[in-house]
KOLMI-83021 format. One record per atom (N, C-alpha, C): x, y, z; residue in three letters. Coordinates in steps of 0.1 Angstrom, whole numbers, padded with zeros to 4 digits, always signed. Layout:
<rs>
XYZALA ...
</rs>
This chain:
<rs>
+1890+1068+2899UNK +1892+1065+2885UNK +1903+1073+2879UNK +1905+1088+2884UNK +1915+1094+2881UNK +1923+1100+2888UNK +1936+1106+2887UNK +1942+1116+2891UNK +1933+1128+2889UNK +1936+1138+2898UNK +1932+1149+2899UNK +1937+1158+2911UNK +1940+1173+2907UNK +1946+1183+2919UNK +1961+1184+2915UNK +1963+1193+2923UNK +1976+1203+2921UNK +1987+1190+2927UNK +1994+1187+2922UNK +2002+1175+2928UNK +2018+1179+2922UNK +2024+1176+2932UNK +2042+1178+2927UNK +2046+1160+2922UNK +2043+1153+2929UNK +2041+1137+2923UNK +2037+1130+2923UNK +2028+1121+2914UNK +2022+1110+2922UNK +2025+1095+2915UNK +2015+1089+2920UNK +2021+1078+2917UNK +2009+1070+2906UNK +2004+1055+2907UNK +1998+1048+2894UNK +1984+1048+2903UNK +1974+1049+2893UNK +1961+1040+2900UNK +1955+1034+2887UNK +1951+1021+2892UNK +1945+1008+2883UNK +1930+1015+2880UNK +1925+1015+2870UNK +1912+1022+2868UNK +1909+1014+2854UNK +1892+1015+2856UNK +1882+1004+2849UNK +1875+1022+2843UNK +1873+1026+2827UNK +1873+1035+2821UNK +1874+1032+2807UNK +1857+1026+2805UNK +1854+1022+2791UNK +1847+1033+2784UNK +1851+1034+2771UNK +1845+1043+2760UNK +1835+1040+2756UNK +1829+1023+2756UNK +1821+1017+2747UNK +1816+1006+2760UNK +1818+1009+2768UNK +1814+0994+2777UNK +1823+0982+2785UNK +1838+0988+2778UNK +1848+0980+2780UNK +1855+0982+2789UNK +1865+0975+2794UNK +1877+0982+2804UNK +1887+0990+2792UNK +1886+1003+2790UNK +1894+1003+2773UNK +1905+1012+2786UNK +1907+1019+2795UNK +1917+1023+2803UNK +1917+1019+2815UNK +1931+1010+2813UNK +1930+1004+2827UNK +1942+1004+2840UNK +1947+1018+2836UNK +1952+1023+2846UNK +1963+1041+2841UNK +1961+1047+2851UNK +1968+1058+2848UNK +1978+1064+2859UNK +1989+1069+2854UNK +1998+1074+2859UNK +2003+1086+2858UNK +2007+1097+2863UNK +2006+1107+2866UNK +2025+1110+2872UNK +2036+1117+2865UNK +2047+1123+2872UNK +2050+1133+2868UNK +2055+1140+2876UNK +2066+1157+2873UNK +2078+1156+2877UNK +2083+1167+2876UNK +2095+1173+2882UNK +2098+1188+2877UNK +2105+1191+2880UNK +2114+1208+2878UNK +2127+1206+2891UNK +2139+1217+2882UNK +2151+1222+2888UNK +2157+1221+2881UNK +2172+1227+2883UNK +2180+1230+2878UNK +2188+1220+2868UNK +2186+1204+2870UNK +2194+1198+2866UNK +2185+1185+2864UNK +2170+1190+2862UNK +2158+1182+2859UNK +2155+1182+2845UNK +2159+1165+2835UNK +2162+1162+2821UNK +2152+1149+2821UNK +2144+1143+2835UNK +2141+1131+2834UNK +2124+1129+2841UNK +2120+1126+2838UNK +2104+1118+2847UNK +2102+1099+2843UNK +2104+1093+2854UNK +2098+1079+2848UNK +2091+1075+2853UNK +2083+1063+2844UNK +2069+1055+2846UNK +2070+1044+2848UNK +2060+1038+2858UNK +2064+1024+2860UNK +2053+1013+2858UNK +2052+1006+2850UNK +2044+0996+2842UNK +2034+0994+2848UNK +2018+0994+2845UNK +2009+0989+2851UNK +2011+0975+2861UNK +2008+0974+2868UNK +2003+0960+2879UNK +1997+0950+2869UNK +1986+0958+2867UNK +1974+0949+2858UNK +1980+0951+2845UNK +1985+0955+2837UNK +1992+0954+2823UNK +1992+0938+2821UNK +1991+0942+2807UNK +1993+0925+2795UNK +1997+0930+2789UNK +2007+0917+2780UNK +2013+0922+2765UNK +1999+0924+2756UNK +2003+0935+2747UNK +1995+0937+2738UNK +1987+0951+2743UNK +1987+0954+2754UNK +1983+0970+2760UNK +1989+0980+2752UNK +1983+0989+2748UNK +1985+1001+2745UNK +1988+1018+2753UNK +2004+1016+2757UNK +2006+1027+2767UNK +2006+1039+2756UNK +2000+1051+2764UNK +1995+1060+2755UNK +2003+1076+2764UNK +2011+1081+2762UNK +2018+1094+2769UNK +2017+1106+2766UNK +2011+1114+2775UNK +2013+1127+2772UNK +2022+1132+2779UNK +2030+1142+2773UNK +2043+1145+2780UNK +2045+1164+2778UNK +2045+1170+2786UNK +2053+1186+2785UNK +2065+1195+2788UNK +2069+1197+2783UNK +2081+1208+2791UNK +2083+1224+2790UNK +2082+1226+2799UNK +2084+1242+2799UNK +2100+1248+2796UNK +2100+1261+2794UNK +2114+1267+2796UNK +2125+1265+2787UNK +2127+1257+2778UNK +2132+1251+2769UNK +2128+1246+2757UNK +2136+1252+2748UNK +2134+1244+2736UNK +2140+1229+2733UNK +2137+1216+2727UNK +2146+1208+2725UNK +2140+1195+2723UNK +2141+1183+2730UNK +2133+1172+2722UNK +2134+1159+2736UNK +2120+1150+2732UNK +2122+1145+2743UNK +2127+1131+2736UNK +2130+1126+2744UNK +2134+1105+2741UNK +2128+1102+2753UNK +2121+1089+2743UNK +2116+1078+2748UNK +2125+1070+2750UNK +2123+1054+2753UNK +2132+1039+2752UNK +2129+1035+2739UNK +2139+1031+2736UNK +2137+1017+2723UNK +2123+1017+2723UNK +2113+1012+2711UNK +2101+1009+2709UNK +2092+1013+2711UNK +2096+1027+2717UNK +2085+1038+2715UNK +2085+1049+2706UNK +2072+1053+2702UNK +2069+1058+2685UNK +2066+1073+2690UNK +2072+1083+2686UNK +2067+1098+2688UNK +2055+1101+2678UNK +2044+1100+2682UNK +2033+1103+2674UNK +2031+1119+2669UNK +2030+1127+2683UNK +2028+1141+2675UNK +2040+1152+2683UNK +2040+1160+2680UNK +2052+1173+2688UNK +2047+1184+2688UNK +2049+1191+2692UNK +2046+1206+2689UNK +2048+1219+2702UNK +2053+1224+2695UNK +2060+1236+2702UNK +2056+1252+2704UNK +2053+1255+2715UNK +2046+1270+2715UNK +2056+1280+2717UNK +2056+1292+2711UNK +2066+1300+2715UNK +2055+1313+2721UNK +2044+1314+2722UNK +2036+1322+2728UNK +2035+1325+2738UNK +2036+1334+2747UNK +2042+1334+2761UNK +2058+1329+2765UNK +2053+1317+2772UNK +2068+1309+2774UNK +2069+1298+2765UNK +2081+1295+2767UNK +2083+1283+2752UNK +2075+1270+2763UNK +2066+1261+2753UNK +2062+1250+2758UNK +2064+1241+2747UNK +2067+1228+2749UNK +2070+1221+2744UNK +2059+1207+2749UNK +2053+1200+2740UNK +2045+1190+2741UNK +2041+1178+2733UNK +2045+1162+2738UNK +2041+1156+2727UNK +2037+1143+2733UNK +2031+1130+2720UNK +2026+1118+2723UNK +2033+1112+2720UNK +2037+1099+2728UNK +2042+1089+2730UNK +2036+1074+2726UNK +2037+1068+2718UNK +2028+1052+2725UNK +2038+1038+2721UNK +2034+1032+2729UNK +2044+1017+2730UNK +2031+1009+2733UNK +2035+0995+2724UNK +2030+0981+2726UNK +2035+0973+2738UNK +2030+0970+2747UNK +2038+0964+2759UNK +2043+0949+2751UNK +2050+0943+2757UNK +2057+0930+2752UNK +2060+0923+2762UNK +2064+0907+2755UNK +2064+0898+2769UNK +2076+0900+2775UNK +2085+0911+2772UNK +2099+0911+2776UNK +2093+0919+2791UNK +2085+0927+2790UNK +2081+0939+2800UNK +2075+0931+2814UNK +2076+0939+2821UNK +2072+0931+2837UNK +2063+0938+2842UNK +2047+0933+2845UNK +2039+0946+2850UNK +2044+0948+2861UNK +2041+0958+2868UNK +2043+0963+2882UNK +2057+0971+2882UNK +2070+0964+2876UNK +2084+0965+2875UNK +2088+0971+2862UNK +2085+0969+2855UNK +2095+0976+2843UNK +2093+0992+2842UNK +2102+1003+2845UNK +2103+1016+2844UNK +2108+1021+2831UNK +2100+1033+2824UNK +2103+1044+2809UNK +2105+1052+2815UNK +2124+1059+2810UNK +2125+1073+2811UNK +2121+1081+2802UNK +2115+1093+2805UNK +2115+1100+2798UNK +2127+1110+2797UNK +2131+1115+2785UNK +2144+1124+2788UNK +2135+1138+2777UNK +2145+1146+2781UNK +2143+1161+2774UNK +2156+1166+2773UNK +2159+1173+2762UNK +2174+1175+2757UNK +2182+1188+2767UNK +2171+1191+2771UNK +2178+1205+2781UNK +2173+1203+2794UNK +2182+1210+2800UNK +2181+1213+2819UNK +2172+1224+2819UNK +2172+1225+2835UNK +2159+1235+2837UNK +2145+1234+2834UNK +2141+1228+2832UNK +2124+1227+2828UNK +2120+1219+2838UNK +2106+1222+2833UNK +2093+1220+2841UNK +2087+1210+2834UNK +2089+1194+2839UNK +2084+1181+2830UNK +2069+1179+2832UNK +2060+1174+2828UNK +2047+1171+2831UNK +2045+1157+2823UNK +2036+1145+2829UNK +2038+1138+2820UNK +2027+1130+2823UNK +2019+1121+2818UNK +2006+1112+2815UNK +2009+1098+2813UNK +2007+1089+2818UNK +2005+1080+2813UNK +1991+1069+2815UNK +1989+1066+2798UNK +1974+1058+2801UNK +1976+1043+2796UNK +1973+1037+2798UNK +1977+1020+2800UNK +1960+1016+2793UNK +1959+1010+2775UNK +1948+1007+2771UNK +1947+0995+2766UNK +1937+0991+2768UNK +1933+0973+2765UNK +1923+0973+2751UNK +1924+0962+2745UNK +1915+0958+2732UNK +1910+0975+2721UNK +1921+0985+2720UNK +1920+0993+2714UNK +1929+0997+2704UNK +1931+1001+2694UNK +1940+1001+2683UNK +1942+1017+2679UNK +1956+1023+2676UNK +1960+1035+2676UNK +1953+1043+2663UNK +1947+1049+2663UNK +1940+1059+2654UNK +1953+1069+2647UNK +1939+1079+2648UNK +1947+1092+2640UNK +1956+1102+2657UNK +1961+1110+2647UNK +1963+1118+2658UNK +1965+1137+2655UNK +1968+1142+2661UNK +1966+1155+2660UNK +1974+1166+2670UNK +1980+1175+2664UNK +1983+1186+2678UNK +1981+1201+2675UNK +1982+1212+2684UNK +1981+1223+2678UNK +1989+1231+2691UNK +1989+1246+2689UNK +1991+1255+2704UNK +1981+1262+2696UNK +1972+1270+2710UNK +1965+1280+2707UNK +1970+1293+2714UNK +1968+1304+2705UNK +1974+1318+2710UNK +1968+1324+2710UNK +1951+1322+2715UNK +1942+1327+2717UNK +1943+1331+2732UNK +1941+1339+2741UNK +1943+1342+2755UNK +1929+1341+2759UNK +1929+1329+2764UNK +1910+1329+2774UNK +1910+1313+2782UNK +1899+1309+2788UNK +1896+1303+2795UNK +1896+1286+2786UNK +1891+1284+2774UNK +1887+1281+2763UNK +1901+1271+2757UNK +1904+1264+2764UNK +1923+1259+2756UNK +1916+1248+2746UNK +1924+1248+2735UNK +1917+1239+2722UNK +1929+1226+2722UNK +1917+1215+2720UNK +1928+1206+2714UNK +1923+1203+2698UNK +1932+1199+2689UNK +1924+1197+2675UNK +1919+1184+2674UNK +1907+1185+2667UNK +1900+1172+2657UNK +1912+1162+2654UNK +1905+1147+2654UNK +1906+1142+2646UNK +1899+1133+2636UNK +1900+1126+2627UNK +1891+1119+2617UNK +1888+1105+2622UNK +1880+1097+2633UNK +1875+1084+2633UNK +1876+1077+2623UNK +1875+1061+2625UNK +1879+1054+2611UNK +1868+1041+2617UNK +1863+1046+2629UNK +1852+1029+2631UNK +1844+1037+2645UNK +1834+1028+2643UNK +1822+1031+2655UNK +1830+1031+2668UNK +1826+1040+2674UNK +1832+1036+2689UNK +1842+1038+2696UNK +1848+1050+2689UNK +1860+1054+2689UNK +1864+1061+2705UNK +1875+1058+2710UNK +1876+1064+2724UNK +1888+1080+2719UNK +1883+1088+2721UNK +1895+1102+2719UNK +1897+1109+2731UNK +1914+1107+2731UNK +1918+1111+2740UNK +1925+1126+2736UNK +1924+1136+2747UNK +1931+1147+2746UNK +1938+1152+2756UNK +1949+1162+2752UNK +1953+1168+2766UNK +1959+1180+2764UNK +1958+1191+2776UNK +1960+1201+2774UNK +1969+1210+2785UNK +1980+1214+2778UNK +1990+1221+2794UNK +1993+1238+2786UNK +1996+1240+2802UNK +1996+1259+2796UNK +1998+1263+2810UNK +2007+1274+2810UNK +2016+1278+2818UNK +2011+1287+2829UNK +2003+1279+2839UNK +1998+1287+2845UNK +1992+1275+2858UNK +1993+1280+2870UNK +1983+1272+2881UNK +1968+1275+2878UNK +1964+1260+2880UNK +1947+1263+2876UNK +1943+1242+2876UNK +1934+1246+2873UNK +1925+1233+2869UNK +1916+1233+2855UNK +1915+1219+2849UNK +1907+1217+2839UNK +1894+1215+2842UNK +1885+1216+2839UNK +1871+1215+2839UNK +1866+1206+2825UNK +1863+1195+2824UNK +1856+1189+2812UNK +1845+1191+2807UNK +1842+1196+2797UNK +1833+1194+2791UNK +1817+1184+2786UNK +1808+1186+2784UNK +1798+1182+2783UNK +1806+1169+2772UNK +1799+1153+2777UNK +1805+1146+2769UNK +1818+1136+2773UNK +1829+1149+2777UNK +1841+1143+2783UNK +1844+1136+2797UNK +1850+1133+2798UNK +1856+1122+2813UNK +1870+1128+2814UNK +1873+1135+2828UNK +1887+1138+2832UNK +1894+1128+2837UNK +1905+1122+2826UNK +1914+1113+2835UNK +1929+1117+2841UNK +1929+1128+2843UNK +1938+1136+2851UNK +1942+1149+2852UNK +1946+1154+2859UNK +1946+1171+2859UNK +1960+1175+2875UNK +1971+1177+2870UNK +1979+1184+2877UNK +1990+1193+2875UNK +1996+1198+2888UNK +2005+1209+2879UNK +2014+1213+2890UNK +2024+1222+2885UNK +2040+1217+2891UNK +2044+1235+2887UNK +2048+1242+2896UNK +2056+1253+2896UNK +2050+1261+2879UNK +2036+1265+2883UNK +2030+1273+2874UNK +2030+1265+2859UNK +2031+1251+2857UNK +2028+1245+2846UNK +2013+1236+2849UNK +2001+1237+2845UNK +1988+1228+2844UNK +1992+1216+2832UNK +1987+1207+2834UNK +1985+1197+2824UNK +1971+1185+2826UNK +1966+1184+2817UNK +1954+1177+2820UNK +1948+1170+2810UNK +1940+1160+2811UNK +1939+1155+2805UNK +1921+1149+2798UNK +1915+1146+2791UNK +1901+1141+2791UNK +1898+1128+2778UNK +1890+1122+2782UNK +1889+1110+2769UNK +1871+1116+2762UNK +1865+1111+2754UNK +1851+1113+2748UNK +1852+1104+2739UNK +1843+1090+2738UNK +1838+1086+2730UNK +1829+1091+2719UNK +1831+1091+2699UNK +1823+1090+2695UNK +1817+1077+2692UNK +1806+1077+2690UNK +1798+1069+2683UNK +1798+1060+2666UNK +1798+1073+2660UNK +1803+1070+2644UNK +1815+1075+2644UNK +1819+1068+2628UNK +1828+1076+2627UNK +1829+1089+2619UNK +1843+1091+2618UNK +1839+1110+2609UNK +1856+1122+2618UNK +1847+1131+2616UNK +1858+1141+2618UNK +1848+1145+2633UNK +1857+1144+2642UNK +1853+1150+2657UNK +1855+1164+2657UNK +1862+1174+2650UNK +1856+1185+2651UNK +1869+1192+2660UNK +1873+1202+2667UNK +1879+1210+2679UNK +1872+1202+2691UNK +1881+1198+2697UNK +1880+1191+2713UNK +1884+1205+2723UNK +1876+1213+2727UNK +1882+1220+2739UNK +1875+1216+2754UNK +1884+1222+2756UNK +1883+1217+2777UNK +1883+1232+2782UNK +1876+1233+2794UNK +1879+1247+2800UNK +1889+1249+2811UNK +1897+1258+2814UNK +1908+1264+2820UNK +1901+1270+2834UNK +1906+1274+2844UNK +1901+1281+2853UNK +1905+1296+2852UNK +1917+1300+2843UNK +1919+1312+2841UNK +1922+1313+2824UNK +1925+1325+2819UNK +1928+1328+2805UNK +1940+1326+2806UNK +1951+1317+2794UNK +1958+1317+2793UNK +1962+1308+2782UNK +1976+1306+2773UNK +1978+1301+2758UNK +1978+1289+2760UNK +1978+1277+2755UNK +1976+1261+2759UNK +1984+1258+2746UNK +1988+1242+2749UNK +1994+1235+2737UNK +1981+1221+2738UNK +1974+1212+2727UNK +1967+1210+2724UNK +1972+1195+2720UNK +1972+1181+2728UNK +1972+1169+2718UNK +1961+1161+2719UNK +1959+1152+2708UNK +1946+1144+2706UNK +1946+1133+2695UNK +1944+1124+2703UNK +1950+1110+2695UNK +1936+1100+2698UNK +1931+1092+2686UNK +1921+1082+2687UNK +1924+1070+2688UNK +1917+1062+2695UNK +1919+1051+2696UNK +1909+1042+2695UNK +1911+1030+2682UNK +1902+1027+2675UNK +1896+1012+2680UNK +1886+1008+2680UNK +1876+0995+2682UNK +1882+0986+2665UNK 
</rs>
């Protein structure tokens, strides 16, 4: 159902990952890279995708300060930048698929304005769900404990997705509640990811996930609404 493990690249898997009973994720993808002259990671369109899907991206970079681009008709939801330790840079992405798009075929670059980094990147492919709130933070707390922030629900049934990268080899461990839909990592960068259904709506509160070692994390968390 998910990606999982220390991986340099991988590729897509088609997955059935309802919050409420539904197919509300139905496929996820997983790419990296690092070197010298490494500005790019792309994604390549669900198989099973329909117009009207909701691609949802988590994306990281190490080593650099600077900014990422998406394609045409994708919306940067949140950003945020840690300078604690090493500079990490992390943000969300999301696109409406369209009938122009080809499942299986159509590829998104991702770009980042500087060379040298260490890309990390998510992608989740969502059906009959609508884009909520969203939220980011870095935590400069040093422990096992990496935080993603709250956000405020707006309807029953809400699927919250979070993710968390920090500069260090290791693995995520989910929490009571949560579902890991991915967890890998590339030349001392982790990145990972977890969803948790609430029930009502309201304010969800601090979303953390646990780390296998102590170390500073960058934090994103976006809802996605029934």
């Amino acid at each position: 159902m998910y990606f999982t493990g220390s991986v340099a690249n991988a590729g897509m898997t088609d997955a059935t990952q309802g919050g409420s009973g539904s197919t509300d994720i139905i496929a996820t993808e997983i790419q990296s890279g690092s070197g010298m002259s490494t500005t790019r990671i792309t994604f390549t369109l669900s198989a099973s995708a329909q117009t009207g899907d909701i691609l949802v991206l988590f994306v990281s970079a190490r080593n650099n300060t600077g900014s990422f681009t998406a394609p045409a008709g994708w919306t940067e939801n949140e950003n945020v930048v840690s300078t604690t330790g090493s500079v990490l840079e992390s943000s969300i992405f999301t696109y409406t698929v369209t009938g122009s798009d080809t499942p299986g075929t159509t590829t998104y670059n991702i770009d980042h304005s500087q060379g040298f980094v260490v890309l990390l990147g998510g992608l989740l492919t969502i059906r009959g769900l609508t884009i909520g709130n969203t939220n980011s933070n870095f935590d400069t707390t040093f422990n096992t404990t990496h935080g993603a922030p709250g956000v405020t629900t707006t309807g029953a049934n809400a699927l919250v997705l979070t993710s968390y990268t920090c500069v260090s080899s290791g693995s995520y461990t989910p929490r009571t509640g949560q579902t890991e839909l991915f967890d890998h990592n590339l030349v001392g960068v982790t990145q990972g990811a977890m969803s948790q259904t609430f029930a009502s709506a309201g304010a969800t509160g601090n979303m953390p996930s646990t780390f296998s070692s102590n170390n500073f994390n960058t934090g994103l968390t976006i809802s996605m609404e029934t």
